[in-house]
N, C-alpha and C positions, 0 to 999 in steps of 0.2 A: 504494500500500500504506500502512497505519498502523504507526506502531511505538511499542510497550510498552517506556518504559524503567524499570530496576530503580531502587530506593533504600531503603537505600543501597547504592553502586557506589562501585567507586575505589578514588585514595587512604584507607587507616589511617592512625591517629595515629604507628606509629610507622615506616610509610614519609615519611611526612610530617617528622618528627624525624630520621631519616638524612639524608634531599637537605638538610634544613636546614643538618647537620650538616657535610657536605662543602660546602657554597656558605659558610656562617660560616668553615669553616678557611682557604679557597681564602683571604678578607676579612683574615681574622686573620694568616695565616703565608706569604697567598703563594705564588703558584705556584711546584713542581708539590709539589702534595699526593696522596701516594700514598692507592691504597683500593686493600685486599686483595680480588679477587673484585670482583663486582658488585652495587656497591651493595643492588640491591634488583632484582630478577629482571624488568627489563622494556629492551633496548636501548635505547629512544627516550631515556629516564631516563641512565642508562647515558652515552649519544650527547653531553647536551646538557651532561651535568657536565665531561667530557671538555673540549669544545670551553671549557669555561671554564675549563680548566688543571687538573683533577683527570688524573692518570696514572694508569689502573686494571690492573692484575699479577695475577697467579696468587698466586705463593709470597712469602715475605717477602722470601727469598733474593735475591729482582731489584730489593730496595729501597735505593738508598747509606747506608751509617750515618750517626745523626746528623738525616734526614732527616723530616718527618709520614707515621704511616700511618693512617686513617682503617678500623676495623673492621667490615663491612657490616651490616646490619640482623638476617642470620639469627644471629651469634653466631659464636664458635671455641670451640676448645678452651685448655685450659690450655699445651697446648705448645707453640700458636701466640704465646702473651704472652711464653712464654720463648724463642722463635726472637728477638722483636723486641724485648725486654732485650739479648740477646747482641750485638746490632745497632747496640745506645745509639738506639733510635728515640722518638720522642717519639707514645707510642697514643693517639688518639681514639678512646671505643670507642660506636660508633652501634647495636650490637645494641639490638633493641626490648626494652624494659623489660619485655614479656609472655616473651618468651623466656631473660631474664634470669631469670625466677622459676623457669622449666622449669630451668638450670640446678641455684641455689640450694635445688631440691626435689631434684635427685638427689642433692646433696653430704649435706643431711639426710639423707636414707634412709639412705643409704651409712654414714653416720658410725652410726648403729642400727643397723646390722646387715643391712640389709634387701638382698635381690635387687630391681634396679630393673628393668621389662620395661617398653621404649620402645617404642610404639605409634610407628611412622611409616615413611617410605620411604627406603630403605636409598640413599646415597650425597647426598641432598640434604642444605646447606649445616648447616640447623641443627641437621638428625640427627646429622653426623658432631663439630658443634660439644659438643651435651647426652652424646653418649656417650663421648667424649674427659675428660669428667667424673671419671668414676668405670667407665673401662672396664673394669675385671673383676667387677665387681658388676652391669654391663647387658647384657640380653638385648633385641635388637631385633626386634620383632613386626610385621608387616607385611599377613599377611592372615587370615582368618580359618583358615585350616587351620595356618600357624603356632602360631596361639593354641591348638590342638589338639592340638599334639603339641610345645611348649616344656617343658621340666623347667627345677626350681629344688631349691638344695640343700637347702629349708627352706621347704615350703609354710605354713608359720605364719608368717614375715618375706617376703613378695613383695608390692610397691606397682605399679602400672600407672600411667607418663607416660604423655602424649603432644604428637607437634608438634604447633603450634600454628596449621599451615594443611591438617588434614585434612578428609574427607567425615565429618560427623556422622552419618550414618546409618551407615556402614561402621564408623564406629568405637563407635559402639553395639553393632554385633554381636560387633565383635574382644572388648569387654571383656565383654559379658557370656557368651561362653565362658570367658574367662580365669576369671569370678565362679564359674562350674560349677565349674568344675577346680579354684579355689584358694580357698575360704570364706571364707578370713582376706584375701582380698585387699586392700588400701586401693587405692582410685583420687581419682587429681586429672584431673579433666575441665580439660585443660591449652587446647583448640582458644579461640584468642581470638574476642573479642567480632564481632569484624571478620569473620570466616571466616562466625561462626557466623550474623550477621545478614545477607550477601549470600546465601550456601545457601538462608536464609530468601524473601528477596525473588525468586532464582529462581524456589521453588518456586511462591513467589504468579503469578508474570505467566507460567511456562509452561503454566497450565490455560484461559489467554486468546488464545496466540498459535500460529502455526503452522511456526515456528523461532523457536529461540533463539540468538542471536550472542552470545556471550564476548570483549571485547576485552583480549588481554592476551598476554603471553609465553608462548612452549611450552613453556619449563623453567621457569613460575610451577606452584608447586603448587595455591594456590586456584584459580589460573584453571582448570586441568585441573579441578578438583574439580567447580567449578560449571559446565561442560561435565556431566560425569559426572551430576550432581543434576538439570541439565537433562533429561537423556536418562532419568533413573530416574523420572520422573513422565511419563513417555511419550514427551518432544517432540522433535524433531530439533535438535540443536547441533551447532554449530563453533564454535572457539578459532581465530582470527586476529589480527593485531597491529597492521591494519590494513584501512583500506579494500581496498588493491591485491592482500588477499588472497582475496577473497569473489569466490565461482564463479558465476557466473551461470547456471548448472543449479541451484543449491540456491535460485533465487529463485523458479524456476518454480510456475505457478500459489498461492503465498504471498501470501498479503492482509495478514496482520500477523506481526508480527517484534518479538520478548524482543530489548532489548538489553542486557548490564549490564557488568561489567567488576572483573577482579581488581583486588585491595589494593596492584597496585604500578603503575597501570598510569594511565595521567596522562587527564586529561578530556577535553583535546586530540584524543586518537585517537577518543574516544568519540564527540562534534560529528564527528570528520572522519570518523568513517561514520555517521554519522544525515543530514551534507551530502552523502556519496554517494549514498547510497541515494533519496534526493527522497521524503520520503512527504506520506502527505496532510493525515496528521494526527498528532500528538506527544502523548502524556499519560504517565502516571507512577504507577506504582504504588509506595509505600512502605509497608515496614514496620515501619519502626523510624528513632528520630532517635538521631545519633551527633555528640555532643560533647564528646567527651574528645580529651584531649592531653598529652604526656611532657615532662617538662621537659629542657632540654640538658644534657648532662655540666657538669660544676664547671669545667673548663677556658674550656669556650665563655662561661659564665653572667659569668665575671670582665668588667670593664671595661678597654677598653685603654685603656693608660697616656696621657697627656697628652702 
């Protein structure tokens, strides 16, 4: 068989910036360096910080005062900064600067007057972190029938977020219902660069292949998404995390094979199923070149003393 691989795939700049962020503190302060949650939605990632003396927890609650905690890439809320005040912790906060901005737009709004309606999916890390915001002022919107039937107390102040690892197309349609329903509505097309150029390079290599592989985590939103973007242009996808997960019924009669892979998900897995799979031949479709990058927090940036 051939296989079509996506570009860009992978690592974002600001998963990229988190692992930095927990391997500089582990350097800096010394194991164990807590991180609230995981990192960045991929075990392997997850696995290998671990094994180099990151401790990763649930709640703050499980962290000794006094101690590092490392804040993951999707963001928190306000209450979570003042759980780990109470704590005397010393925060790193590795949220990506694009979801940093999603914050810093609902506190505007908010502070105007406005009802803020959160385009994204209810219980994921960075939804529960943007809406913790400015909770009595957000309305979380999720599918397009929601957008159908959400009320605001003041259809002339209502702004449309959204997270910043949704399906572009699906959330084209959420908002332009919301634009029917609310005239006055402001929108910040919030979905990052990163989301928005792999959707892209799916949709390129799935009109050439005869499945498309996603390699990435199940609770990654992109990677679901580009699963989903795969299949909306016709083709057959699976989202596995790994070689040892691909079915050998879904190979049958397949000559060539999309492969690409979510914004959290290390390139490592990607090679170790392009070397399962043996093909004949390897090429690459790109549609986009990505060279951006976040700088570290003021913490990490300092030099250590002599």
């Amino acid at each position: 068989m051939d296989i079509v691989l996506s570009a860009p795939r992978g690592f974002c700049a600001g998963v990229v910036r988190a692992v930095d962020i927990v391997e500089l503190c582990l350097k800096r302060f010394g194991s164990p360096v807590y991180v609230r949650r995981e990192i960045v939605h991929n075990p392997h990632v997850v696995a290998e910080l671990r094994d180099k003396g990151a401790v990763f927890v649930q709640e703050i609650e499980e962290i000794p005062r006094g101690e590092t905690v490392v804040f993951s890439a999707h963001g928190v809320a306000p209450s979570i900064w003042e759980e780990a005040r109470e704590r005397d912790l010393r925060v790193i906060d590795a949220t990506c600067p694009l979801v940093t901005k999603v914050h810093s737009e609902a506190l505007k709004y908010a502070r105007d007057g406005f009802t803020i309606i959160l385009v994204g999916h209810k219980g994921h890390d960075e939804v529960v972190g943007t809406m913790g915001e400015v909770p009595e002022q957000t309305i979380l919107v999720q599918t397009v029938e929601d957008a159908e039937q959400v009320q605001v107390p003041d259809a002339s102040r209502v702004v449309a977020l959204t997270q910043t690892t949704l399906s572009v197309d699906d959330t084209g349609e959420i908002v332009q219902v919301l634009k029917r329903r609310f005239p006055a509505l402001l929108t910040r097309n919030d979905i990052c660069y990163a989301t928005t150029n792999r959707q892209s390079a799916v949709k390129a290599i799935a009109q050439y292949v005869d499945l498309v592989l996603v390699i990435g985590a199940q609770n990654s939103s992109n990677c679901n998404r580009l699963r989903e973007t795969a299949r909306a242009e016709g083709c057959t996808a699976y989202l596995v995390n790994g070689p040892e997960e691909i079915k050998e019924e879904w190979l049958k009669g397949v000559t060539r094979i999309g492969v690409t892979s979510g914004a959290s998900t290390p390139e490592t897995l990607v090679s170790a199923v392009v070397e399962a799979l043996g093909p004949r031949e390897i090429r690459t479709v790109t549609v986009a070149e990505e060279d951006i990058s976040f700088v570290l927090p003021a913490e990490l940036r300092q030099r250590t003393p002599a």
